[in-house]
C-alpha positions in Angstrom: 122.6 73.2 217.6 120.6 74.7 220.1 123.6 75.0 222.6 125.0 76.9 220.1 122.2 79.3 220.1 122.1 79.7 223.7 125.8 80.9 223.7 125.2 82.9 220.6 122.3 85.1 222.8 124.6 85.1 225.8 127.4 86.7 223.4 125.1 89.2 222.4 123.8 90.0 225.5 125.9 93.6 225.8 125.3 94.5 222.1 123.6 97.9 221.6 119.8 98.6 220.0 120.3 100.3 217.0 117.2 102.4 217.1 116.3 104.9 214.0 114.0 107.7 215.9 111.4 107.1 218.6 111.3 103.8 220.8 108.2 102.1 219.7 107.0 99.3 221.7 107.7 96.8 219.1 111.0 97.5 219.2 111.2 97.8 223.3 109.7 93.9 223.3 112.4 92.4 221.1 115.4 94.6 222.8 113.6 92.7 226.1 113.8 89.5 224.3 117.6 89.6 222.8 118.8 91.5 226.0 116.9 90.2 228.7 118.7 87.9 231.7 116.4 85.7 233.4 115.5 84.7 229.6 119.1 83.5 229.2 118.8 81.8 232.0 115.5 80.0 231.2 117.5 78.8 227.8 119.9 77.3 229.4 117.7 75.3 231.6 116.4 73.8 228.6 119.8 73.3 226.8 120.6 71.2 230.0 117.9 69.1 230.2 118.3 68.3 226.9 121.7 67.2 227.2 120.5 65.2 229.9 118.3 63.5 227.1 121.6 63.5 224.9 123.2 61.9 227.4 120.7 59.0 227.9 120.0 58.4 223.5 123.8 58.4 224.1 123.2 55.0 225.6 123.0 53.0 222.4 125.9 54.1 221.2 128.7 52.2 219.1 131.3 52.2 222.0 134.8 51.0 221.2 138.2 49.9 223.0 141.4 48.4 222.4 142.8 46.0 224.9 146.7 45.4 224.6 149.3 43.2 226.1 152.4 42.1 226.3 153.2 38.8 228.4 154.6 35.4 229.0 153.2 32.6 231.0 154.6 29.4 232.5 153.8 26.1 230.8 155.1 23.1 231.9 158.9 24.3 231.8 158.7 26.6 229.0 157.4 30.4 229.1 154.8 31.3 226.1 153.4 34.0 224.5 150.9 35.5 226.5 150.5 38.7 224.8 147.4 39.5 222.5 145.6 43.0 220.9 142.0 43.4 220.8 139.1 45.6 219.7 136.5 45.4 221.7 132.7 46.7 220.2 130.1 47.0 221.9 126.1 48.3 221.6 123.2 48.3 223.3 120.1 47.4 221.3 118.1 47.9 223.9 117.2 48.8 227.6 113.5 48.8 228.9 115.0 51.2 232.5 116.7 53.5 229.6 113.4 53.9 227.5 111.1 54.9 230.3 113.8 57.2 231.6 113.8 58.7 228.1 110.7 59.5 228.0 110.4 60.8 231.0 113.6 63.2 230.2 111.8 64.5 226.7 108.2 64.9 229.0 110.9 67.3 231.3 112.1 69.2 228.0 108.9 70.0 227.1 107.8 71.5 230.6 111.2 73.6 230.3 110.2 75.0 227.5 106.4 76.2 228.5 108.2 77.8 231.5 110.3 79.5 228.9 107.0 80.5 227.1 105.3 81.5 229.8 107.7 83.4 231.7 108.4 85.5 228.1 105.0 86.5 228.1 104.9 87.6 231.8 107.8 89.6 230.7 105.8 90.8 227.5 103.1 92.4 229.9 106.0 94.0 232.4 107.9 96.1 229.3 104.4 96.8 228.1 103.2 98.1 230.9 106.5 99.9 231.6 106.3 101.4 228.0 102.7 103.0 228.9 103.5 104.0 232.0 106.6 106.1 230.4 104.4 107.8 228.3 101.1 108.2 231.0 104.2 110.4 233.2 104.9 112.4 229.7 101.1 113.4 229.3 100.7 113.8 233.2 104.2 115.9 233.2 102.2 118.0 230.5 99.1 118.9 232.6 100.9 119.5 235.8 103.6 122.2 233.8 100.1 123.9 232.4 98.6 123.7 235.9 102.0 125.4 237.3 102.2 127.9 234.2 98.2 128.8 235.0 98.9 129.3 238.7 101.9 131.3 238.0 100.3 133.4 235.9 97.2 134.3 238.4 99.9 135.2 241.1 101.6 137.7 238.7 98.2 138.9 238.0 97.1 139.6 242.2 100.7 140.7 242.5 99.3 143.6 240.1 96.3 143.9 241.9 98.3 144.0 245.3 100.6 146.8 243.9 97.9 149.0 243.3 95.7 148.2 246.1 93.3 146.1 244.5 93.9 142.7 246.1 94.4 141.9 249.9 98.1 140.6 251.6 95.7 137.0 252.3 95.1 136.6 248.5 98.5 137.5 247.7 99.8 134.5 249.8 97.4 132.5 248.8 98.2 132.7 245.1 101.7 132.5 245.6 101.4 129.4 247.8 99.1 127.6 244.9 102.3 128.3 243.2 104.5 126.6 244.8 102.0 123.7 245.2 102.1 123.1 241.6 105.5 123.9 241.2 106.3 120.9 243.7 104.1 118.8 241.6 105.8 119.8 238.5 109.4 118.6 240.4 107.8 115.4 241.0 106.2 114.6 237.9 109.6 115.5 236.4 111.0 112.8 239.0 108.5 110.1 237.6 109.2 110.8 234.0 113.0 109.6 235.0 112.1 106.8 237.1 109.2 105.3 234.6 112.2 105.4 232.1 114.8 103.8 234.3 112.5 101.0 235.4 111.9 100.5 231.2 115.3 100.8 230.8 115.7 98.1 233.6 113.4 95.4 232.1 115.6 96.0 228.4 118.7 95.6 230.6 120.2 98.6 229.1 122.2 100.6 231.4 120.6 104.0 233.2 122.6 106.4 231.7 120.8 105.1 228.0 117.2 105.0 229.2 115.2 106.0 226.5 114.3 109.3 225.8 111.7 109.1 223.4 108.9 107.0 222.9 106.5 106.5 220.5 102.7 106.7 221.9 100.7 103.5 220.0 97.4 104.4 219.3 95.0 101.6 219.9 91.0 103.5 219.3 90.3 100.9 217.1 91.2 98.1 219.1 89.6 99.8 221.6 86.2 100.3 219.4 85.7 96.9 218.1 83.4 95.1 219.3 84.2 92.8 222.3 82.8 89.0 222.1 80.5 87.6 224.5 82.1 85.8 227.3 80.7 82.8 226.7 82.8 82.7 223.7 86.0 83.7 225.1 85.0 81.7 228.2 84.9 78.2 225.8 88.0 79.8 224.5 90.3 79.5 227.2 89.0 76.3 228.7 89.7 74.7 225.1 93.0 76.8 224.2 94.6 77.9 227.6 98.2 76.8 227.6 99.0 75.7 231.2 95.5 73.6 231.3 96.6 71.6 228.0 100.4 71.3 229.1 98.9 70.2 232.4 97.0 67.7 230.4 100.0 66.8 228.3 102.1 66.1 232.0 99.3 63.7 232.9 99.4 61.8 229.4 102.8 61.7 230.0 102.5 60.0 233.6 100.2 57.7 232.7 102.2 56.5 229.9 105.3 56.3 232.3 103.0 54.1 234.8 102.1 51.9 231.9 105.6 51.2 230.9 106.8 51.0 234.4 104.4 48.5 234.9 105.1 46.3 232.4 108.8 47.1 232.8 111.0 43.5 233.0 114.3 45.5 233.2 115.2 44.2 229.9 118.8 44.9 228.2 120.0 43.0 224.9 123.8 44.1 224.0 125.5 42.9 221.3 129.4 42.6 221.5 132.3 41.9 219.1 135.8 41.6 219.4 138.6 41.7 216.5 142.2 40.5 217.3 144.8 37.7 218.3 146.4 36.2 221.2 149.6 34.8 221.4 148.4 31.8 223.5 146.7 29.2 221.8 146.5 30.9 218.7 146.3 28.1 216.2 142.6 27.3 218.5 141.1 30.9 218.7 140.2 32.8 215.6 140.3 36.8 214.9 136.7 37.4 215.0 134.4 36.6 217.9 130.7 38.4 218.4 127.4 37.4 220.3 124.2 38.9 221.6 123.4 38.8 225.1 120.1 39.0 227.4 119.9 40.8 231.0 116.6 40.2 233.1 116.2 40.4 236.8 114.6 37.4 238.4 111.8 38.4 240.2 109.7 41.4 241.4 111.9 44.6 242.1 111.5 46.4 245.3 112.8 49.5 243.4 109.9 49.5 240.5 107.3 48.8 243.0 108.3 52.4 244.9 108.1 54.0 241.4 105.1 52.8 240.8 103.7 53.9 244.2 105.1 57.2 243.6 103.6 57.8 239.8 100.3 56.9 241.2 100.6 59.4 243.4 101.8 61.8 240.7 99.2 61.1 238.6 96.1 61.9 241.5 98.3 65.5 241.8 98.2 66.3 238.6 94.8 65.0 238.3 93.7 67.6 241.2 96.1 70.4 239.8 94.2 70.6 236.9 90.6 70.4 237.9 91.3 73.6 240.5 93.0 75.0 237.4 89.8 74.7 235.7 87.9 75.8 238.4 90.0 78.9 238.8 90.3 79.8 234.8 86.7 80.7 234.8 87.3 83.3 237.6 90.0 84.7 236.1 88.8 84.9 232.1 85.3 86.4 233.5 88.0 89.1 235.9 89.6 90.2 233.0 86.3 90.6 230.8 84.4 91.9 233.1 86.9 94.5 233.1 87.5 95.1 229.8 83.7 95.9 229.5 83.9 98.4 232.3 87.1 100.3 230.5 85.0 100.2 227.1 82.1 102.2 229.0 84.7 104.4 230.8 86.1 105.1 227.2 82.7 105.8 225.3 82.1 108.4 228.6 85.8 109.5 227.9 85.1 110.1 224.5 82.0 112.5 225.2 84.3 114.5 228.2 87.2 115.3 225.4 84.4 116.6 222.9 83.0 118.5 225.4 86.7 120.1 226.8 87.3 120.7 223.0 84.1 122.7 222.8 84.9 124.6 226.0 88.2 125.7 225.0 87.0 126.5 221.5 84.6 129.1 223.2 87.6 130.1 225.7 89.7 130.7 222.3 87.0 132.7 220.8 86.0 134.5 224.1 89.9 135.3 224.2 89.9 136.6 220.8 87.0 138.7 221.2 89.2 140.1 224.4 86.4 138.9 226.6 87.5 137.9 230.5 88.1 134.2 229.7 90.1 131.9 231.9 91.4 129.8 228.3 94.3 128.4 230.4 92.0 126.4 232.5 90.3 125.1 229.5 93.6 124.2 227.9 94.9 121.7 231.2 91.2 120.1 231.3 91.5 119.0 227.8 95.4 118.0 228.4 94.0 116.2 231.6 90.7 114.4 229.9 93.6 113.2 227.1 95.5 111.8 229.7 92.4 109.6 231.6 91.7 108.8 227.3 95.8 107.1 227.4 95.3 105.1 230.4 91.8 103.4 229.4 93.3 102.7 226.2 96.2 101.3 227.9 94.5 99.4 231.0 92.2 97.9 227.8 95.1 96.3 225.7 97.2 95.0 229.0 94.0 93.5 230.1 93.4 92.4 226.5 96.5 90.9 225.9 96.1 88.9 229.3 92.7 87.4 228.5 94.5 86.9 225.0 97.1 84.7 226.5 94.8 82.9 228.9 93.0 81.9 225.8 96.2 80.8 224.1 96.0 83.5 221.3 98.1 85.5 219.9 98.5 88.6 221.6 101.1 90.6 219.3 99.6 94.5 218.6 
């Protein structure tokens, strides 16, 4: 069943992204999800370690064969029937080597799988990032084409001057090269808005030529807003909840469970056979139906098990080690992220109070305009453009670095 899934996303891989109006980033995530390559190629490292499991429940098995043949045989001085036709069953009831081996195989599935899980959400935080960074070169395209529109204008306006004497050959120049200027930022900003959307386009393995167009800007002031917990809280969080310090956990459980039944392994295997038929030879003396159970055990210690033993011991003290410098290092890394967070909520309360004050200003440049007073509104128009820009990228920076704390924690992380 689940091979047949894996095939199923592969087949679907090339299929288009119906989308009805702007991208959102919703919809961006799950086209990375149905489209994405390297997540195929995760998949099918679990589907093959789990037909490696397959392979080994396979074991006990009914298996089944026929055996059939036609011959004579010397006897004295006559020639007999040799021939005889047989169906040969047999099954394994058990083998102590095949039951550590699959458990070890189903301890493998499971690390496939939170390889899967966590490279999806590593991908998660690439196409959101992407996504934001799409519409950050929308906003900034918007400032810089104000910028070049205000520059132009004051040019056009010492041209006049120049015309009629009232402004000097340097200022001229001057002017006109501040045009230019921003009209070489506006060319690269242009550049950015087509890159930002190819790399998007990229991670949803969609082909250049349909990068998206639009995008649909998520707004995220009350996430922003609410209140953040203390980091005690989210500290006890991810040492409790954090998914590669309880799969590391679950990898050790799983060693020492492996030791114990290595240790106590005898290399036990009971079959049990059958076999249903005749023979031509002696026939009247053997019946149709013959069946037993049989018993495999080495004699004495095995050179082999003691190697695995040495080897799971020292298995066991890695993964013992691996997870107290994991510990060690998820306290650094939750009180990194918070840490941050707090900084990007005071940047945004001090972002709030710029915006209302650019808002005022160009409410007054408006009015000043009105009243044909000499205003310079334009200016005032790219500073509140700019200042809702900087507003974006905090609210941005704070959900990526949200969402990473989230998934440290083991949380879930959708917005």
């Amino acid at each position: 069943m689940f091979r047949a899934i894996v095939l199923f996303c592969i087949a679907i891989s090339s299929a288009s992204y119906a989308l009805d109006g702007p991208l959102t980033l919703k919809q961006a995530i799950d086209i990375a999800k149905n489209n994405n390559l390297s997540l195929k190629k995760e998949l099918i490292k679990i589907d093959d370690r789990k037909i490696d499991l397959d392979s080994l429940n396979g074991k006990y098995d009914l298996s089944a064969k026929i055996d059939l043949k036609l011959a004579k045989r010397d006897e004295f001085n006559d020639r007999v029937n040799d021939s005889n036709a047989f169906l040969h069953l047999t099954k394994v009831l058990y083998d102590e080597n095949n039951e550590i081996a699959i458990d070890s195989e189903q301890s493998s599935v499971q690390d496939q799988e939170f390889l899967f899980k966590l490279f999806q959400q590593q991908h998660d935080i690439k196409v959101m990032d992407a996504f934001y960074n799409v519409i950050l070169a929308d906003l900034k395209h918007e400032t810089i084409l104000q910028l070049l529109a205000h520059a132009a204008v004051r040019g056009n306006r010492t041209q006049e001057a120049f015309d009629i004497n009232e402004a000097s050959e340097e200022e001229l120049l001057a002017k006109q090269a501040k045009t230019q200027i921003e009209a070489v930022k506006w060319v690269e900003s242009e550049s950015n808005q087509i890159i930002t959307r190819a790399k998007l386009a990229s991670l949803l393995n969609l082909p250049y030529e349909k990068r998206p167009d639009v995008l649909k800007r998520p707004r995220y002031k009350d996430i922003v807003e609410k209140d953040l917990e203390d980091f005690g809280i989210w500290n006890d969080k991810v040492k409790k909840n954090n998914p590669t310090l309880k799969n590391l956990e679950r990898q050790l459980s799983d060693l020492n469970s492996q030791y114990s039944s290595e240790n106590s392994n005898n290399e036990i295997t009971i079959t049990s056979t059958a076999r249903i038929g005749e023979q031509g030879y002696q026939r009247d003396k053997n019946g149709e139906l013959r069946f037993g159970i049989g018993l495999s055990m080495p004699l004495g210690d095995s050179s082999s098990q003691s190697s695995k033993l040495s080897k799971l011991r020292n298995e066991i003290n890695d993964k013992k080690l691996a997870i107290e410098i994991h510990k060690q290092n998820l306290t650094n890394e939750a009180l990194e992220l918070w840490s941050k967070l707090k900084t990007l909520k005071r940047q945004n309360n001090t972002l709030k109070i710029l915006i209302n004050s650019k808002d005022l200003s160009l409410e007054l440049a408006r009015a000043e305009y009105e009243m044909l007073m000499k205003t310079d509104i334009g200016m005032a128009m790219i500073e509140v453009t700019d200042a809702e820009w900087q507003m974006a990228k905090n609210e941005f920076d704070f959900v990526l670095t949200l969402t990473k704390l989230k998934q440290l924690a083991g949380e879930n992380y959708e917005l």
